[in-house]
ZAMIDREN-169329 format. One record per residue (C-alpha): x, y, z; residue number from 1; residue in three letters. Coordinates in nm, 4 decimals, decimal comma, padded with zeros to 6 digits. Example, Ala and Ser with C-alpha at 12.3 -4.5 7.8 and 13.67 -1.06 7.14 Angstrom:
2
+----------+----------+----------+------+------+
|        u |        v |        w | guba | figu |
+----------+----------+----------+------+------+
|  01,2300 | -00,4500 |  00,7800 |    1 |  ALA |
|  01,3670 | -00,1060 |  00,7140 |    2 |  SER |
+----------+----------+----------+------+------+
***
This chain:
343
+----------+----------+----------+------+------+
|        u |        v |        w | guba | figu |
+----------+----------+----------+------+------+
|  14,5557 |  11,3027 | -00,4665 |    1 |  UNK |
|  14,2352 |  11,1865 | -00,3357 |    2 |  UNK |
|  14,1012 |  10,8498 | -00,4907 |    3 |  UNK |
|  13,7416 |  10,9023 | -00,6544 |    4 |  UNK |
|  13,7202 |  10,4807 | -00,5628 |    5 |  UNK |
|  13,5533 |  10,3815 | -00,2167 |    6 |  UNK |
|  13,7937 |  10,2509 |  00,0615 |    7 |  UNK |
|  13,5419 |  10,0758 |  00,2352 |    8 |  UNK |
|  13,1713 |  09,9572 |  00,1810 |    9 |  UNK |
|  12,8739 |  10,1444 |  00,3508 |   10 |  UNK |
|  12,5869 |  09,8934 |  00,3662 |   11 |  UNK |
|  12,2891 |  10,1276 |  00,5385 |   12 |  UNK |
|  12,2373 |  10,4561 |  00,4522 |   13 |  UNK |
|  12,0386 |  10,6719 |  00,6738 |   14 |  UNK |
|  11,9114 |  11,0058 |  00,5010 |   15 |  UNK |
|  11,8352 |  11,2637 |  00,7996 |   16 |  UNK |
|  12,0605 |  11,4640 |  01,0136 |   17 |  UNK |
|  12,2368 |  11,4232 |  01,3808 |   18 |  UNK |
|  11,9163 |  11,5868 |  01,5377 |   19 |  UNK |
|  11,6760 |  11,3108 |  01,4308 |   20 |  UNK |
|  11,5798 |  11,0895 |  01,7526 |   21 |  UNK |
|  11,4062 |  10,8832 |  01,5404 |   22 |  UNK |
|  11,7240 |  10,8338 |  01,2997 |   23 |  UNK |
|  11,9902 |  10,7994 |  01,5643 |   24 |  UNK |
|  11,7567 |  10,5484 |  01,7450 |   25 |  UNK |
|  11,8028 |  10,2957 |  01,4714 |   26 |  UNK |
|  12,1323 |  10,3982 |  01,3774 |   27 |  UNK |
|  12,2126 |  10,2821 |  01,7168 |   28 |  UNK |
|  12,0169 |  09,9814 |  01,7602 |   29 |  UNK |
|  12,1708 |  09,8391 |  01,3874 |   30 |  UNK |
|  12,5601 |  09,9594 |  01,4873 |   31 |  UNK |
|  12,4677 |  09,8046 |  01,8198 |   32 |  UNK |
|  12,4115 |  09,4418 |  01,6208 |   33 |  UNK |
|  12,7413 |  09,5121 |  01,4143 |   34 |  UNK |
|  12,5510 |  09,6072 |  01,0895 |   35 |  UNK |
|  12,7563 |  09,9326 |  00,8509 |   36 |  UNK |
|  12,5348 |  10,2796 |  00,8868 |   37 |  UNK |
|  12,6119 |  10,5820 |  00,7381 |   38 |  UNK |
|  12,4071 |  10,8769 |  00,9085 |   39 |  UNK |
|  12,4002 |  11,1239 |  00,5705 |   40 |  UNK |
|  12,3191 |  11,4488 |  00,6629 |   41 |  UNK |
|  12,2870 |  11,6476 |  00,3157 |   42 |  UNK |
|  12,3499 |  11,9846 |  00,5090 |   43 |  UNK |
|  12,6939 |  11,8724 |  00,5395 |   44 |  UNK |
|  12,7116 |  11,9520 |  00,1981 |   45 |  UNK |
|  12,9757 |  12,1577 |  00,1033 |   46 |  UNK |
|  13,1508 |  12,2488 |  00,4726 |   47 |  UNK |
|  13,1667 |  11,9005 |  00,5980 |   48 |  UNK |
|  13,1497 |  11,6642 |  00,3198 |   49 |  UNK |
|  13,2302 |  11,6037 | -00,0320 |   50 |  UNK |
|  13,0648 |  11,3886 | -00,3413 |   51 |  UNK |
|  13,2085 |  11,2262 | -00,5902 |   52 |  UNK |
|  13,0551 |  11,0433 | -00,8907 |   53 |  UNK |
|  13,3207 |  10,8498 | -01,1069 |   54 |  UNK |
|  13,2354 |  10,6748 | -01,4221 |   55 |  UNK |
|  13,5189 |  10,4246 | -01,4861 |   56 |  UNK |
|  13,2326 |  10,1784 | -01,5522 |   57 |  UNK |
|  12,9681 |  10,4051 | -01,7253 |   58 |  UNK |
|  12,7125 |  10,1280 | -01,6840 |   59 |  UNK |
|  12,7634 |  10,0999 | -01,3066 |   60 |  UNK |
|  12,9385 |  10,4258 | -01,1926 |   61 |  UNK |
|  13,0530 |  10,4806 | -00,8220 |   62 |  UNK |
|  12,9586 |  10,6954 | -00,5812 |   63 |  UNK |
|  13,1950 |  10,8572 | -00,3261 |   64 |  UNK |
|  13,0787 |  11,0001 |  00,0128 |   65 |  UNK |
|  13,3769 |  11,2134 |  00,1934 |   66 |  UNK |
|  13,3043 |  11,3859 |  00,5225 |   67 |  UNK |
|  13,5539 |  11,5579 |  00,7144 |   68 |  UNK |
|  13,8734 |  11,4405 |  00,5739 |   69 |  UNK |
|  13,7918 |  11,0937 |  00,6707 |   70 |  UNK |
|  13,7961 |  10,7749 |  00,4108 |   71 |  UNK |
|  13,5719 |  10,7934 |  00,0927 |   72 |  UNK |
|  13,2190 |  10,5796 |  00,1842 |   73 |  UNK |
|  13,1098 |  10,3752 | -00,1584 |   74 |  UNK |
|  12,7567 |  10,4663 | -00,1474 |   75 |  UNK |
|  12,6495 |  10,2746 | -00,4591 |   76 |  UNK |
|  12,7388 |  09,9476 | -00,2399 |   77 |  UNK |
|  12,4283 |  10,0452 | -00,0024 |   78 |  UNK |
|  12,2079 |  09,7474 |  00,0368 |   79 |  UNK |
|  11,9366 |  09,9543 |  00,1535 |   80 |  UNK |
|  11,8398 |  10,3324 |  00,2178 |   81 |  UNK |
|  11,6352 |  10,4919 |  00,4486 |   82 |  UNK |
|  11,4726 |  10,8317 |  00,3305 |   83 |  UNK |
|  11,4137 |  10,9643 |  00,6736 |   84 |  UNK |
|  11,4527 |  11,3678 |  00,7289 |   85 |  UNK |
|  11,6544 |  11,4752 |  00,4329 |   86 |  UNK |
|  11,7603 |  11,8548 |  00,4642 |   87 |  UNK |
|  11,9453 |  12,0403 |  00,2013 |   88 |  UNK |
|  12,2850 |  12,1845 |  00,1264 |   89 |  UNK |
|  12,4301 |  12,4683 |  00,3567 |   90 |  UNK |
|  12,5294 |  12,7333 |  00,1206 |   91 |  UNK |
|  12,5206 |  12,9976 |  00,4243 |   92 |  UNK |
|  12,8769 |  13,0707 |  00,3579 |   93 |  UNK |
|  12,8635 |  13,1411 |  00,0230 |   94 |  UNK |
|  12,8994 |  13,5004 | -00,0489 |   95 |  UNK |
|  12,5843 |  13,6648 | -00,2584 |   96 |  UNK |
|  12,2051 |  13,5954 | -00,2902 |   97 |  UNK |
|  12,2566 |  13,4841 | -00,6506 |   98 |  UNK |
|  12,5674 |  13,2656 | -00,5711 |   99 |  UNK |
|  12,4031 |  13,0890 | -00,3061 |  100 |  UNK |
|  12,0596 |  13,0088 | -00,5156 |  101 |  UNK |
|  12,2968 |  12,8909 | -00,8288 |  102 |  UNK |
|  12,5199 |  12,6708 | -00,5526 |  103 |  UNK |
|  12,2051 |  12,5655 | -00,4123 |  104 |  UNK |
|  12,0545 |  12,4203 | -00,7593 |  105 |  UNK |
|  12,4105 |  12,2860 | -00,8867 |  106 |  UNK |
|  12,3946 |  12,0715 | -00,4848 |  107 |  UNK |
|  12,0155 |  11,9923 | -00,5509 |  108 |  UNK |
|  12,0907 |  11,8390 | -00,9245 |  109 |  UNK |
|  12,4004 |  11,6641 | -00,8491 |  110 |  UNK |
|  12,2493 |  11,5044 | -00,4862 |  111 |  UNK |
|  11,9367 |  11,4096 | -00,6316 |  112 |  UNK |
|  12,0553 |  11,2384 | -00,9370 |  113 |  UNK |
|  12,3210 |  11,0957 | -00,6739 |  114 |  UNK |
|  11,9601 |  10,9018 | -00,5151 |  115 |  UNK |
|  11,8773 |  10,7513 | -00,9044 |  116 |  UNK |
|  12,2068 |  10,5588 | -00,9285 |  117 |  UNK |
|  12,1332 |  10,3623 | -00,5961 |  118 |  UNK |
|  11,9632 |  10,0479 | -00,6780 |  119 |  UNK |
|  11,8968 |  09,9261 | -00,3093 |  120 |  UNK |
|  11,5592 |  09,9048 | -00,1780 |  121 |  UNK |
|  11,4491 |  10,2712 | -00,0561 |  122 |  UNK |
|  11,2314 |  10,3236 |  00,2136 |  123 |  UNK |
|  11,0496 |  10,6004 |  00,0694 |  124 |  UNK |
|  11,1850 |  10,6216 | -00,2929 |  125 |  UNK |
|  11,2176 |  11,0144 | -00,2914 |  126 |  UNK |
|  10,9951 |  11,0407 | -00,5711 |  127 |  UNK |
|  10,7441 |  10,7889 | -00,4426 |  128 |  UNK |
|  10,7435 |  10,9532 | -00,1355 |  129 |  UNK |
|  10,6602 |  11,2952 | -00,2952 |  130 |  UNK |
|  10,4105 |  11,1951 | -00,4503 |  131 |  UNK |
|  10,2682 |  11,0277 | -00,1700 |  132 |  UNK |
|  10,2992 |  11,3083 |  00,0459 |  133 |  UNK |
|  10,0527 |  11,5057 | -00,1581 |  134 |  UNK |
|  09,7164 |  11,5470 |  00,0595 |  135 |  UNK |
|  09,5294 |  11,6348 | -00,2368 |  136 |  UNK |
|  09,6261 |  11,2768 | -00,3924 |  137 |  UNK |
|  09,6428 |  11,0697 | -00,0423 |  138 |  UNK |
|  09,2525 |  11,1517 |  00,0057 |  139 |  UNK |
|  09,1247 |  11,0068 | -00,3509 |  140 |  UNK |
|  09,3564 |  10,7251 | -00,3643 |  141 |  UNK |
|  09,2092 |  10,6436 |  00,0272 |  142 |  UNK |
|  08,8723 |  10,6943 | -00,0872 |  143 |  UNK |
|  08,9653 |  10,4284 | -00,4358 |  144 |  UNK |
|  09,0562 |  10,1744 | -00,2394 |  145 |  UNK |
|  08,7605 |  10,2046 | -00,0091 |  146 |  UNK |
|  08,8389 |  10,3909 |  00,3240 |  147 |  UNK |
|  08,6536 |  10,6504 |  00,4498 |  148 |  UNK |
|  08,7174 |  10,9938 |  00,3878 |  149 |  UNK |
|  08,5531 |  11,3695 |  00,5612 |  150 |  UNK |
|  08,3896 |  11,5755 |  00,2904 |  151 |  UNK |
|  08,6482 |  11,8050 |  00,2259 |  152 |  UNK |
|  08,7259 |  12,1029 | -00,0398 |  153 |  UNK |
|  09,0823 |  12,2667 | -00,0617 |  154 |  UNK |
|  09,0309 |  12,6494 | -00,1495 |  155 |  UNK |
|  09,1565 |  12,9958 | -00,1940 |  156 |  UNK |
|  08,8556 |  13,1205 | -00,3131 |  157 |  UNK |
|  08,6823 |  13,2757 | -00,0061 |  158 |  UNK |
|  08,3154 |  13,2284 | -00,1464 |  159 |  UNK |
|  08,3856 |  12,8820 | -00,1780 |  160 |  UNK |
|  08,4766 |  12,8487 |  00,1786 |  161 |  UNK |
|  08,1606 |  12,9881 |  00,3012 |  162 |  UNK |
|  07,9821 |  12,8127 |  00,1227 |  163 |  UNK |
|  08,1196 |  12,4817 |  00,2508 |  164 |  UNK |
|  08,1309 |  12,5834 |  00,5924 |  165 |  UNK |
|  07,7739 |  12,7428 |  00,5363 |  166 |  UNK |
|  07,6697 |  12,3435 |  00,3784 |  167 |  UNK |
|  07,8907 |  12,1329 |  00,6923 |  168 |  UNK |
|  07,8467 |  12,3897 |  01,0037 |  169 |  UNK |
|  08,0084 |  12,6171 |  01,1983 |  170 |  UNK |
|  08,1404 |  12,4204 |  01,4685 |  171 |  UNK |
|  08,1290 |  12,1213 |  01,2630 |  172 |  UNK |
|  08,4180 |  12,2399 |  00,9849 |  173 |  UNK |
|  08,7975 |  12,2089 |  01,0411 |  174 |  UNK |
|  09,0388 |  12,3841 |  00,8502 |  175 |  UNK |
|  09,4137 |  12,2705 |  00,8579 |  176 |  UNK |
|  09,7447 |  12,3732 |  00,6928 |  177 |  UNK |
|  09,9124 |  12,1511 |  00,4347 |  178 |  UNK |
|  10,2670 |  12,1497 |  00,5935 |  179 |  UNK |
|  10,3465 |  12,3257 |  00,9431 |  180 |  UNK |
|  10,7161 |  12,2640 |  01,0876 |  181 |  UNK |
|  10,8934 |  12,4446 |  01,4281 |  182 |  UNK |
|  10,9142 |  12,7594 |  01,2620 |  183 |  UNK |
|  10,5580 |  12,7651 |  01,1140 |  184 |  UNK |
|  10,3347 |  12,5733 |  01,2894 |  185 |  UNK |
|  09,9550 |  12,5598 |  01,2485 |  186 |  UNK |
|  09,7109 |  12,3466 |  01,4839 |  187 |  UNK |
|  09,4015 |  12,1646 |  01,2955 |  188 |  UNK |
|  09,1357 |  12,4236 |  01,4297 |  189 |  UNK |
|  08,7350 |  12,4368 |  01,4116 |  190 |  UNK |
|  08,5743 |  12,7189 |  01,2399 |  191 |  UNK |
|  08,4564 |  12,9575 |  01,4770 |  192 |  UNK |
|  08,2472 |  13,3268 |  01,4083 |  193 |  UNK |
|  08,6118 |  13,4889 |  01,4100 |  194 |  UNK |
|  08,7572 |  13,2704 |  01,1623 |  195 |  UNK |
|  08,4398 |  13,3265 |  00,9180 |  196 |  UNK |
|  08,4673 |  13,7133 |  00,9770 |  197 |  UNK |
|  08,8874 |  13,6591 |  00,8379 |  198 |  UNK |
|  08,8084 |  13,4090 |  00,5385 |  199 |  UNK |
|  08,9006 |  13,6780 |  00,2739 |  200 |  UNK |
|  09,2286 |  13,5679 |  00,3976 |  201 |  UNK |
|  09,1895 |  13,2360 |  00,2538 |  202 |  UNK |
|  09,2874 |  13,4454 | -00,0978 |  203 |  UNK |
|  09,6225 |  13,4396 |  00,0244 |  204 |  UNK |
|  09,6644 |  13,0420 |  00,0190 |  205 |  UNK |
|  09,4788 |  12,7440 | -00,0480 |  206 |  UNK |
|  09,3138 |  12,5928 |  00,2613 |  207 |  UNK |
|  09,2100 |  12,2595 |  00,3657 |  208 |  UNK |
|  08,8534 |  12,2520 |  00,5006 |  209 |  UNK |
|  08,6981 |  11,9575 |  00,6414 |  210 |  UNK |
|  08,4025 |  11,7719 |  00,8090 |  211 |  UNK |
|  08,4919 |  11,7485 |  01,1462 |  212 |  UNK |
|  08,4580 |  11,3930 |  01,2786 |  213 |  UNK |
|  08,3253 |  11,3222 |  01,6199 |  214 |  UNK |
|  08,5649 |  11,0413 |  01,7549 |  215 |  UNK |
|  08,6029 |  10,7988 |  02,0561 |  216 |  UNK |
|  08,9790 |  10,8132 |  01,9309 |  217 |  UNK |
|  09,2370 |  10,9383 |  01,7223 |  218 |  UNK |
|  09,4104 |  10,6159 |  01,5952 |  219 |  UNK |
|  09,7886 |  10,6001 |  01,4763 |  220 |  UNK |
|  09,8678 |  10,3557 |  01,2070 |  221 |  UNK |
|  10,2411 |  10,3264 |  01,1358 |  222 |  UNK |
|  10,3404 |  10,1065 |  00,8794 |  223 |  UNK |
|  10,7182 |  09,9289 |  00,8086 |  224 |  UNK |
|  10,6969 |  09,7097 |  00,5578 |  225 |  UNK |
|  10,4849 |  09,4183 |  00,5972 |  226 |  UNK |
|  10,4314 |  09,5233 |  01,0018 |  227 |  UNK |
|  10,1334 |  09,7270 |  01,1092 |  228 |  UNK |
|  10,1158 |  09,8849 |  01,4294 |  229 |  UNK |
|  09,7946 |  10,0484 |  01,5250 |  230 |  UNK |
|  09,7622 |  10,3163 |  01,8423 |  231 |  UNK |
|  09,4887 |  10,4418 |  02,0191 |  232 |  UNK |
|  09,4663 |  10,7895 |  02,1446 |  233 |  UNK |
|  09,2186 |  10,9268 |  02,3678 |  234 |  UNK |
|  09,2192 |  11,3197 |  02,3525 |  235 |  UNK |
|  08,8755 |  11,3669 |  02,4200 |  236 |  UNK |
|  08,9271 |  11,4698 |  02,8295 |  237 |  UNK |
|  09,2547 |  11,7021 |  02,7488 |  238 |  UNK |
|  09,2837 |  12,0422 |  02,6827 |  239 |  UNK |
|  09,2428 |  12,0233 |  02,2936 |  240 |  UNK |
|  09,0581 |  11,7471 |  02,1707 |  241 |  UNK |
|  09,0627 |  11,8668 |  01,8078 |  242 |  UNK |
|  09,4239 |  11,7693 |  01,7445 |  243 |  UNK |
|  09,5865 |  11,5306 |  01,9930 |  244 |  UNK |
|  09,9505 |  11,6740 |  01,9249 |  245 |  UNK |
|  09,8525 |  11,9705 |  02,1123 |  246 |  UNK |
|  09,7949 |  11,7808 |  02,4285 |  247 |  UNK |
|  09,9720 |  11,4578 |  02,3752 |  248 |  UNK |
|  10,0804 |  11,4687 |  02,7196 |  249 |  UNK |
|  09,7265 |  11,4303 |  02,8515 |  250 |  UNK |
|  09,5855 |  11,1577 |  02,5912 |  251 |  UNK |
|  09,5336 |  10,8515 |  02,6963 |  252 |  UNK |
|  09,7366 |  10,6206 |  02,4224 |  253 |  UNK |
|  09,7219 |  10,2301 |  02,4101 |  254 |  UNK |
|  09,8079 |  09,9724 |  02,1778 |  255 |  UNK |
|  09,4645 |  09,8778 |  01,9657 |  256 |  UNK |
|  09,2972 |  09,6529 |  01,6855 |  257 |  UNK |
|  09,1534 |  09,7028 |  01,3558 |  258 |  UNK |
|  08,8585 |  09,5560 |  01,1782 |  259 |  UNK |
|  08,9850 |  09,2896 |  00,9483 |  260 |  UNK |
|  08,8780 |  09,5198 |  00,6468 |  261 |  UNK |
|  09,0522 |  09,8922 |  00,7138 |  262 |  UNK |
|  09,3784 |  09,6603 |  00,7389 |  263 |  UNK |
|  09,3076 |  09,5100 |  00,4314 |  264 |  UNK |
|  09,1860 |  09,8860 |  00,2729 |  265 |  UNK |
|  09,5312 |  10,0480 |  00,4315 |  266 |  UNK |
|  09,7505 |  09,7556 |  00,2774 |  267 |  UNK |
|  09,5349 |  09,8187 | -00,0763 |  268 |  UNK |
|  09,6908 |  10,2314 |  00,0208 |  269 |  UNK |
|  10,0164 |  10,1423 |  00,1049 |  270 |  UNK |
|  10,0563 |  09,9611 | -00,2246 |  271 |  UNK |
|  09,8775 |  10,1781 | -00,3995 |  272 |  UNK |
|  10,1207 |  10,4782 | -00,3461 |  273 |  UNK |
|  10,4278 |  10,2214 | -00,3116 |  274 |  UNK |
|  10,5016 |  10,3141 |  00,0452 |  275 |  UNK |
|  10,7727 |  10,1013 |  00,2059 |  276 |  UNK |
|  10,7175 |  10,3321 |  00,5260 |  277 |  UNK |
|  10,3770 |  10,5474 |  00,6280 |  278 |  UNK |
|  10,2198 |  10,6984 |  00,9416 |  279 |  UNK |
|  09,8170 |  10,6928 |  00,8921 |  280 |  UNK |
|  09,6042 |  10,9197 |  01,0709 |  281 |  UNK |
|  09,2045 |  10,7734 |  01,1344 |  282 |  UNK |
|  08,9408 |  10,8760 |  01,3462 |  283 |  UNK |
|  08,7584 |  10,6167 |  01,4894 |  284 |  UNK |
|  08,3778 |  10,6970 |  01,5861 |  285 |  UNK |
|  08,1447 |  10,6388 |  01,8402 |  286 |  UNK |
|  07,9988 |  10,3981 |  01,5743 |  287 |  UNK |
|  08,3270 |  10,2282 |  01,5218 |  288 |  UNK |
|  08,3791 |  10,3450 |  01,1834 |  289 |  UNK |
|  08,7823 |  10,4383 |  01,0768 |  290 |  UNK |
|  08,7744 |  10,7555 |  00,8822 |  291 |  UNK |
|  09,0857 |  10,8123 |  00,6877 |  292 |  UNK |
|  09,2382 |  11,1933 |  00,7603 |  293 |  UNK |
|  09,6422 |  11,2091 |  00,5524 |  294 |  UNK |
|  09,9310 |  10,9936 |  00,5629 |  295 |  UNK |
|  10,2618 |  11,1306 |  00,6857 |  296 |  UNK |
|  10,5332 |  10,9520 |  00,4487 |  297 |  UNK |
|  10,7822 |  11,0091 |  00,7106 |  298 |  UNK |
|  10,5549 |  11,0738 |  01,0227 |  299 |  UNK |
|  10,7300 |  11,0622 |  01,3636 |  300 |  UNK |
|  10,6677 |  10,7000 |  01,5536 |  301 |  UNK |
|  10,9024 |  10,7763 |  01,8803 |  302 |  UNK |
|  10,5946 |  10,9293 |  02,0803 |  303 |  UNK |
|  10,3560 |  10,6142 |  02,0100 |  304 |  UNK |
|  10,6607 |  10,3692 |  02,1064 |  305 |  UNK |
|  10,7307 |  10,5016 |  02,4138 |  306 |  UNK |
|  10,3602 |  10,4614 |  02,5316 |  307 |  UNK |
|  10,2456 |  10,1527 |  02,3799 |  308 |  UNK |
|  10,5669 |  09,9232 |  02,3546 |  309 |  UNK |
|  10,5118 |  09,9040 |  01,9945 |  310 |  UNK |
|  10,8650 |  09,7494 |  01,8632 |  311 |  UNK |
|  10,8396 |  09,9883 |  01,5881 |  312 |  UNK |
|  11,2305 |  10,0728 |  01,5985 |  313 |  UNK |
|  11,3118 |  09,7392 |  01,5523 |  314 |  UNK |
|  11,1044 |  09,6485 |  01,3031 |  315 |  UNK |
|  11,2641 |  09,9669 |  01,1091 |  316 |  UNK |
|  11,5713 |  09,8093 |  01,1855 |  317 |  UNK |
|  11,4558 |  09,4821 |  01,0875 |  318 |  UNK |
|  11,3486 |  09,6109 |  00,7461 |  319 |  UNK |
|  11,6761 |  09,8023 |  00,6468 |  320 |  UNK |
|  11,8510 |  09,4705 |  00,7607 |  321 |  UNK |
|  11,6531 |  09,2719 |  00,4987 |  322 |  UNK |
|  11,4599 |  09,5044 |  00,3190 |  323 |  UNK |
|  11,1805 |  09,3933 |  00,0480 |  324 |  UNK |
|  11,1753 |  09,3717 | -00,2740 |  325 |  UNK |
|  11,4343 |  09,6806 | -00,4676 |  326 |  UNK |
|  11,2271 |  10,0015 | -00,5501 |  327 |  UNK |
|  11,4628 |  10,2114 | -00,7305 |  328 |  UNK |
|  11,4205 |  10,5667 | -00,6906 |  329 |  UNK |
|  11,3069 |  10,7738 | -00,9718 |  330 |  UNK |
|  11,4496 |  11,1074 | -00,7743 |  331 |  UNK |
|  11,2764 |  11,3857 | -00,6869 |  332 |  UNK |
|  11,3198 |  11,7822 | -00,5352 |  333 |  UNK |
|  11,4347 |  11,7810 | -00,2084 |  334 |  UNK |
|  11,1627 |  11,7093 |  00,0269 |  335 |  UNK |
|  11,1220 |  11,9935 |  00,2924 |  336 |  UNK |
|  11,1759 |  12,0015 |  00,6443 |  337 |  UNK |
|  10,9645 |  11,8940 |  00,9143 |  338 |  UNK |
|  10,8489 |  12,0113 |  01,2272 |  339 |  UNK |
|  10,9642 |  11,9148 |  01,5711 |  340 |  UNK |
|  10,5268 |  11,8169 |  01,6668 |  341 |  UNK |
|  10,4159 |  11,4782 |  01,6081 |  342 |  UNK |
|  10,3344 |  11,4602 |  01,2381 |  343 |  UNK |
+----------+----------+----------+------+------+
***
């Protein structure tokens, strides 16, 4: 009979999958320095692994983490957690449309209440970082505490989209997706005398429409913690200027400084939303002004790493080694995948 009790403490817990770069790279560095990682990949959920919840101690029950036969991981013992690229459970082999959905929601209800029962600092909570990764939300908080945001209006209505892009300028409007991942992916993109002749298609699902901003650079701001690491990147001689992860490859990206007062403004953000981790998109101007575009809660920082030197791995590292102060999760529907661009 299998014990429901842990045989041996897991200390960081790493929610994202095998296929994560960004994931395995600290994984490695912390196993590297002798620290306890479990890589939890929820799509090992039901195939690979097993859960167990055991309430011997109602006010502190245990949770039990099994994969592949191997010895039962105490995941309530995690001393901090690291909400990285959580997928969901793999009911592919379940036989029928309506078994799968109701094995689906009885995996999504038992793994998400799972999250509430950790007390160790998160890094996002998954509720927290929900909410945070709301666009609609990220631009008024960003505008509350004082950074600059492009006019923008989020439509389906079609007549409302003209009008805006009638008010702004065609060639001056950008319209972008809220979400795009490998599968589905959607460029930001100016408005252009073909896109105006489609817009009845903006019926079919709200749209983000925005000023476009005229920039020097696109800057990167990825935050861990108390550590701020501002990038640099140059798109304006590549092939697509509009978005820089369409022509990464040919941006020019350095390591770069902020005014003294968007720091401040982006701290006010971070704490605002109660972001442990965030990757912050501005514009900077010809006039040097920082104009806040979105917030990625769990925005890819590889890319900018491996061109500036940033030690952004190891202060991710650093921060699941001795995180902050405990955030406990208030839980929250599985967040959904992302896309293989920089985001």
């Amino acid at each position: 009979m299998v014990r429901a009790v842990a045989e041996r403490p897991t200390v960081i817990v790493v929610i994202s999958h095998p296929g994560d770069p960004h994931a395995v790279r600290v994984t490695d560095l912390l196993r590297s320095e002798g620290q306890e990682v479990l890589l939890l990949d929820i799509s090992a959920f039901p195939g690979r692994a097993a859960l167990t919840v055991d309430y011997a101690d109602p006010a502190r029950p245990s949770v039990g983490y099994r994969e592949d036969g191997g010895p039962i991981l105490d995941l309530s013992s995690a001393t901090a957690v690291w909400w990285r690229r959580p997928q969901v459970a793999d009911v592919s082999s379940i036989d029928g449309h309506d078994a799968q959905m109701f094995t689906a929601g009885e995996w999504n209800e038992a793994i998400h209440g799972v999250w509430m029962l950790l007390d160790a600092p998160w890094c996002n909570p998954p509720g927290v970082d929900e909410m945070a990764g709301r666009k609609t939300h990220q631009l008024r908080v960003a505008a509350e505490v004082g950074l600059t945001v492009p006019r923008t209006r989020i439509t389906s209505d079609p007549d409302a989209a003209r009008t805006f892009i009638h008010e702004v300028g065609l060639g001056r409007t950008i319209f972008k997706t809220f979400s795009a991942t490998h599968r589905v992916w959607r460029e930001t993109r100016l408005v252009t005398e073909d896109e105006l002749a489609s817009i009845a298609s903006v019926r079919l699902a709200p749209v983000i429409f925005q000023q476009y901003i005229e920039a020097v650079a696109d800057i990167r701001v990825t935050v861990v913690g108390d550590q701020l690491f501002a990038a640099a990147i140059d798109a304006s001689a590549t092939d697509y200027p509009v978005d820089f992860r369409m022509s990464l490859g040919q941006a020019n990206t350095t390591a770069t400084e902020l005014p003294a007062v968007v720091v401040a403004r982006l701290r006010a953000y971070m704490d605002r939303m109660g972001l442990v981790y965030g990757a912050i998109d501005l514009r900077r101007t010809p006039s040097g002004e920082h104009v806040f575009l979105e917030c990625n809660t769990a925005g890819e920082f590889l890319f900018i790493e491996l061109r500036t030197g940033q030690p952004i791995t190891r202060a991710m590292a650093d921060w699941l080694t001795r995180p902050g102060a405990p955030r406990r999760s208030p839980g929250s529907r599985p967040s959904r995948a992302r896309g293989t661009k920089p985001s």
